[in-house]
C-alpha positions as CSV (number, residue, x, y, z in Angstrom):
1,X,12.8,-8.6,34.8
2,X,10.4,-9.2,38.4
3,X,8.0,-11.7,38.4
4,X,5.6,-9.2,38.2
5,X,6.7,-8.2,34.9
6,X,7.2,-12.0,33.4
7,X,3.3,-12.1,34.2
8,X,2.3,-9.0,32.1
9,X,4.5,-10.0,29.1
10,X,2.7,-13.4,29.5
11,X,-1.0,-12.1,30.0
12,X,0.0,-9.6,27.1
13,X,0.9,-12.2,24.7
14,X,-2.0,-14.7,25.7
15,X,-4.3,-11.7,24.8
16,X,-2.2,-11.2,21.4
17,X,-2.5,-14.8,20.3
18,X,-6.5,-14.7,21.0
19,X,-6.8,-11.3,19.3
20,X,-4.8,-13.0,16.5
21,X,-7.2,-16.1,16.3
22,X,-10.5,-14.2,16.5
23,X,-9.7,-12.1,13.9
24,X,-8.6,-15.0,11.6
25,X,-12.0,-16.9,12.5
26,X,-14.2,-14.0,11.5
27,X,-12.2,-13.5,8.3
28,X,-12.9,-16.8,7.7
29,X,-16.4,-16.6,8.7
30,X,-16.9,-13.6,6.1
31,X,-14.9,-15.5,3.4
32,X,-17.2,-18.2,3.4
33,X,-20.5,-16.3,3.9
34,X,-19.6,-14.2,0.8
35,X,-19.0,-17.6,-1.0
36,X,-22.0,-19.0,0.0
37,X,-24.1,-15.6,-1.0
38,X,-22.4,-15.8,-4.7
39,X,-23.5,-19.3,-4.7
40,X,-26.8,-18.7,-3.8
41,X,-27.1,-16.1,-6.4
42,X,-26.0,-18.1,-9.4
43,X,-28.2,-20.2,-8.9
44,X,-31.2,-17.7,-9.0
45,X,-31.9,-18.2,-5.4
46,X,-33.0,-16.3,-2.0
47,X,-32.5,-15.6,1.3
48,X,-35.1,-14.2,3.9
49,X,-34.6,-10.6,4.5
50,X,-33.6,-9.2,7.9
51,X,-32.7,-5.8,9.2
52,X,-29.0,-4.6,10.6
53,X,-29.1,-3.0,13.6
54,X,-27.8,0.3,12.7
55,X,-24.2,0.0,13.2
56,X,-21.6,2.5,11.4
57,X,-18.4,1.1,9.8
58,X,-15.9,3.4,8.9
59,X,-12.8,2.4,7.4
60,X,-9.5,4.1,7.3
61,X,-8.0,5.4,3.8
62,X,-5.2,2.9,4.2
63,X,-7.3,0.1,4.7
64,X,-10.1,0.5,2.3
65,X,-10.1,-2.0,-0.5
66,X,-10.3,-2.0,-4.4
67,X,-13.3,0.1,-6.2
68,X,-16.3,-1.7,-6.0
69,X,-17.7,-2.1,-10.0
70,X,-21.1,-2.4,-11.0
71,X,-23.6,-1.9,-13.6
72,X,-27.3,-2.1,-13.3
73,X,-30.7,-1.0,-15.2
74,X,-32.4,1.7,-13.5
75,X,-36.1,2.3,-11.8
76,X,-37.1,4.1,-15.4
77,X,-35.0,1.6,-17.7
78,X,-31.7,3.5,-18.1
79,X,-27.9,1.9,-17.4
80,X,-26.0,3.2,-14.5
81,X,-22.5,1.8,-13.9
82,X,-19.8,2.9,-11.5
83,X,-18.0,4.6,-14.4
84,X,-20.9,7.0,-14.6
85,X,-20.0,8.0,-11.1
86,X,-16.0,7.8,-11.3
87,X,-14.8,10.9,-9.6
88,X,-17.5,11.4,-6.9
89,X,-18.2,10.3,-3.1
90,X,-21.6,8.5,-3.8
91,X,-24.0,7.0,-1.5
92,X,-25.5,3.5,-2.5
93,X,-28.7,2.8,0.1
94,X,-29.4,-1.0,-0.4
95,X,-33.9,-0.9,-0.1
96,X,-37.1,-2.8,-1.1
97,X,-40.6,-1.6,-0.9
98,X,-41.8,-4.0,1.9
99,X,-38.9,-3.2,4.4
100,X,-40.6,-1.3,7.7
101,X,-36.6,0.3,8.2
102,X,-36.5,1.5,4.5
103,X,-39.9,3.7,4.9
104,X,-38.3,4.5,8.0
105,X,-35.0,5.8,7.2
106,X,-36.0,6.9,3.4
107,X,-37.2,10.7,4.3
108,X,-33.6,10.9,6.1
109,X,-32.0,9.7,2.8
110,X,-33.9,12.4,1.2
111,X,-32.7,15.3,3.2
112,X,-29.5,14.4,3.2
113,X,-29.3,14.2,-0.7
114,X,-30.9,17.0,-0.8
115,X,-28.6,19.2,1.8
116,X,-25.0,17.5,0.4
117,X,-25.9,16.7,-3.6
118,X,-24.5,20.7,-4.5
119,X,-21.8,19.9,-2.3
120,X,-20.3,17.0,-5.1
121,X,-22.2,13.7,-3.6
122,X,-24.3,11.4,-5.8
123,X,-27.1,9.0,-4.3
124,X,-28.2,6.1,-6.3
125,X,-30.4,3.0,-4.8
126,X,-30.4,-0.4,-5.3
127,X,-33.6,-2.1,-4.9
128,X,-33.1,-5.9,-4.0
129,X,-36.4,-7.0,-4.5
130,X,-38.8,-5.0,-6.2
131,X,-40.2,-4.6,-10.1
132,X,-39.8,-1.5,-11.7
133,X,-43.5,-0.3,-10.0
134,X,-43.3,-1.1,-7.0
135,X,-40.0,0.9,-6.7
136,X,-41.6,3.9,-8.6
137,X,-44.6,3.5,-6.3
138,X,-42.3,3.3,-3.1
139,X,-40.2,6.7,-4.6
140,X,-43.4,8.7,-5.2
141,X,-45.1,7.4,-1.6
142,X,-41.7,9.0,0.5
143,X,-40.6,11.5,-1.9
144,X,-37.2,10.0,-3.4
145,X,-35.9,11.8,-6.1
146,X,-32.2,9.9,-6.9
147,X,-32.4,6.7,-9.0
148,X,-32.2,3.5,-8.0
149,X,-30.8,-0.2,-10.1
150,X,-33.2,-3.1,-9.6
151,X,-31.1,-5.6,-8.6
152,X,-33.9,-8.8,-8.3
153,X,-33.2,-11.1,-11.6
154,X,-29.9,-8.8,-12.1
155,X,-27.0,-11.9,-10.7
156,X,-24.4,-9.7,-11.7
157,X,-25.5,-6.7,-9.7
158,X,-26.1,-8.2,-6.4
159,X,-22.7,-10.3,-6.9
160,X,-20.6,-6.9,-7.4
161,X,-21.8,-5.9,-3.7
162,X,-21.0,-9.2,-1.7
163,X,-17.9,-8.0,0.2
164,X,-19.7,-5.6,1.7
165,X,-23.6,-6.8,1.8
166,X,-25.8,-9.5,1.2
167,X,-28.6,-7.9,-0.1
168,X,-30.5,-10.0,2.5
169,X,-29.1,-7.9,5.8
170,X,-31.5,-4.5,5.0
171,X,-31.6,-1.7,4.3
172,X,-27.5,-1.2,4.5
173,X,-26.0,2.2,3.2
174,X,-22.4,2.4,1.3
175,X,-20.6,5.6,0.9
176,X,-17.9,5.0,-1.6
177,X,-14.9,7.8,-1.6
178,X,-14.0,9.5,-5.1
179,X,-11.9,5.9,-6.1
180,X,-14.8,4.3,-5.9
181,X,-13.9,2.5,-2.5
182,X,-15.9,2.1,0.4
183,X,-15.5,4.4,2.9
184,X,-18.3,3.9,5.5
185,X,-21.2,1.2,6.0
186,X,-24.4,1.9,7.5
187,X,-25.7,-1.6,8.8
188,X,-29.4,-0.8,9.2
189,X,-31.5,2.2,9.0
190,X,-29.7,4.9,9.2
191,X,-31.4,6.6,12.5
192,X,-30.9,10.2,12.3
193,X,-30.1,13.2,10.7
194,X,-26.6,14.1,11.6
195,X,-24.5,11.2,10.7
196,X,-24.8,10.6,7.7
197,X,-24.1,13.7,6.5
198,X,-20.8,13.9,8.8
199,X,-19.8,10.7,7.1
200,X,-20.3,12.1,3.4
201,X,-18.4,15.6,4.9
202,X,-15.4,13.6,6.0
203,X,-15.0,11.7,2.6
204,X,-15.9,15.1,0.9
205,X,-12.9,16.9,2.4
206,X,-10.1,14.0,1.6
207,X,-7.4,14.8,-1.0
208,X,-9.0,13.6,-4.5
């Protein structure tokens, strides 16, 4: 082996090792934010709210991880679990009433329900802040016509979601495949018209 090729090995395994160490810190980093966030809501507290900044996570069948499980009362005071939904690609949008993004991205949410819900999906909210008015006020306002959970004194609810949000980062959109795992994530608004609805395709189309 040249010289020349004892250096590449060496830069190659230099960048291998720092690959290797960043991605072990920002596990780390995710582990304990998640604990923190479980802490923080068993013990009835919160955080202040801020918005993603629209990036889209997709995640490969092979690496998605196990069904995410949840329960919650509803905008109009019925139960919906993730058994009621076993089966389907469904859409959780994470939203509050006050949140400038939400208003923004809500009419998208809409159309997209609308164009893909004959097609097998199921949308379902979850309203991180808000009493059972101010969500129904919010749904009639921008025209939303899947259910949402309210989520704000509900501990178990918001703790079922904190591998994958903190209810403080949003408005953040899940699409879960027909297992019940999560396929894509939507941190932020969700900016346009096309996207989603390629994302909800995609899962869709995969082998049940």
């Amino acid at each position: 082996m040249s010289s020349i090729e004892r250096r590449r090995v060496a830069t190659r395994r230099t960048l291998a090792a720092a690959l290797a160490v960043a991605t072990a810190v920002t596990l780390a980093a995710c582990s304990n934010d998640a604990t923190r966030i479980a802490e923080g809501y068993q013990q009835g507290g919160n955080t202040g709210f801020v918005s993603g900044d629209g990036r889209l996570q997709e995640i490969p069948l092979a690496e998605r991880g196990d069904p995410v499980e949840f329960s919650g009362t509803a905008v109009d005071g019925s139960t919906v679990s993730s058994k009621d939904l076993a089966g389907d690609v469904v859409v959780l949008n994470f939203w509050y009433a006050g949140c400038g993004p939400c208003r923004i991205e809500a009419p998208l949410l809409e159309k997209t329900y609308a164009a893909t819900r004959d097609e097998g999906a199921r949308f379902l909210g979850i309203n991180i802040y808000d009493g059972p008015e101010q969500a129904t006020s919010f749904e009639k306002t921008y025209g939303v016509t899947y259910p949402s959970l309210l989520a704000r004194d509900d501990t178990d609810l918001k703790l079922a979601f904190t591998a994958w949000t903190s209810l403080s980062a949003v408005p953040t959109t899940l699409v879960l495949d027909r297992q019940g795992r999560v396929a894509a994530r939507f941190i932020g608004a969700v900016r346009d018209d096309t996207s989603l609805p390629t994302i909800i395709g995609d899962v869709l189309a995969e082998s049940p």
